[in-house]
C-alpha positions in Angstrom: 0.0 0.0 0.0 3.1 2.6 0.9 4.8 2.0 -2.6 1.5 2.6 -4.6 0.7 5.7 -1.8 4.4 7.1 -3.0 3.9 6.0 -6.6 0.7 8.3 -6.6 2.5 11.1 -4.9 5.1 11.3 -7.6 2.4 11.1 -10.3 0.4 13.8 -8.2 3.9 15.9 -8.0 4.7 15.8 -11.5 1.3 16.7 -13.0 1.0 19.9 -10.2 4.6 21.0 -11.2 3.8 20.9 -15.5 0.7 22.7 -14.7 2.5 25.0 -12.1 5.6 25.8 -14.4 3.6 25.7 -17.7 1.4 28.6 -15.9 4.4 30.7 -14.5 5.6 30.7 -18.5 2.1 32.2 -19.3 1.8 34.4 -15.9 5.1 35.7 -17.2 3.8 36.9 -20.5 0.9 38.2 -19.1 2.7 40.8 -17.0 5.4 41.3 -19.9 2.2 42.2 -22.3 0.5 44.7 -19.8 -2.3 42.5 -18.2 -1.1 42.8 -14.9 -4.5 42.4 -12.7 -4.7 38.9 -14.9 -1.5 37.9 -14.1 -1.9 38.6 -10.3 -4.8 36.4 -9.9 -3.1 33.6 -11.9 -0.3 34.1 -9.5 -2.3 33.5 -6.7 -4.1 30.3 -8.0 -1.0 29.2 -9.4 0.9 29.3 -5.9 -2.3 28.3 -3.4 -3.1 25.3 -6.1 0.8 23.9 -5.6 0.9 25.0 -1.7 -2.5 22.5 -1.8 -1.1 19.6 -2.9 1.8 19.7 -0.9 0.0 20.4 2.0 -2.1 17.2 0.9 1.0 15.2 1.0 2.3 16.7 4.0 -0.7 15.4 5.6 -0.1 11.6 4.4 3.5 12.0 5.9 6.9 13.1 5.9 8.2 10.2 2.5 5.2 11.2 0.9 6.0 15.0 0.9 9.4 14.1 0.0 8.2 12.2 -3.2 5.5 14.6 -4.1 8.2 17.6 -3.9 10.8 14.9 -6.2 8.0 15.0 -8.8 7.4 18.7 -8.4 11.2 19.0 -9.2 11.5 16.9 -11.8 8.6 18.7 -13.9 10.6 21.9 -13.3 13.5 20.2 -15.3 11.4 18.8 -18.0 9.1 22.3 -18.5 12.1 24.4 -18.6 14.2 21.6 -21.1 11.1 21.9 -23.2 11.4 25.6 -23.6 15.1 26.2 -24.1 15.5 27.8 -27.1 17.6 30.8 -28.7 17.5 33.5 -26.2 15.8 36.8 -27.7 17.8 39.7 -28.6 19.1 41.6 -25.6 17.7 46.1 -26.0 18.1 48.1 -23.4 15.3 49.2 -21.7 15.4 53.3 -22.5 16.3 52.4 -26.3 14.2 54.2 -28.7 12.3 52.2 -31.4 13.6 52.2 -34.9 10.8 54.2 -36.6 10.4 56.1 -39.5 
C-alpha cells in the first residue's frame, strides 16, 4: 500500500509542477504584455493550487511530501528543457524604437 501511496504522490507531484511551471511561463507573459491584474490572480491560483497539494501530501506523511516535492522537481527540469531555445535579442530598456 506505501509503494502505490508514494507511486501516486510522484504522479500527483509531477502533474501539479507541468501545470505550475507551464502557468508561471504564461503568468510571465501576461505581465510582460500589460495584463497585470490577470497575471496577479493567476499568481495567486498558481501558488495556493501547488501549496495545496503539498499540503495534501504533507498530511499523508513526511516520505510522501518528499516524493511529491521529487516529482514537483523533476517537472521543473522537463518544462524548462522543453522551452530552451535561442534567447531573444538583448535592448536596453530606455532604447528608442527604430521608426520612420
Amino acid at each position: 500500500m506505501s509503494a502505490l501511496l508514494d507511486a501516486g504522490c510522484f504522479a500527483l507531484g509531477i502533474a501539479a509542477g507541468l501545470l505550475h511551471f507551464r502557468l508561471l511561463h504564461w503568468n510571465t507573459h501576461l505581465f510582460i504584455t500589460g495584463g497585470a491584474l490577470r497575471a496577479i490572480g493567476v499568481q495567486l491560483l498558481r501558488l495556493a493550487a501547488l501549496a495545496a497539494v503539498l499540503v495534501l501530501a504533507a498530511w499523508l506523511g513526511a516520505l510522501p511530501l518528499l516524493v511529491t516535492a521529487l516529482g514537483v522537481m523533476i517537472a521543473r527540469f522537463i518544462v524548462t528543457s522543453s522551452m530552451r531555445g535561442p534567447a531573444p535579442p538583448a535592448t536596453p530598456r530606455n532604447a528608442k524604437a527604430a521608426g520612420p
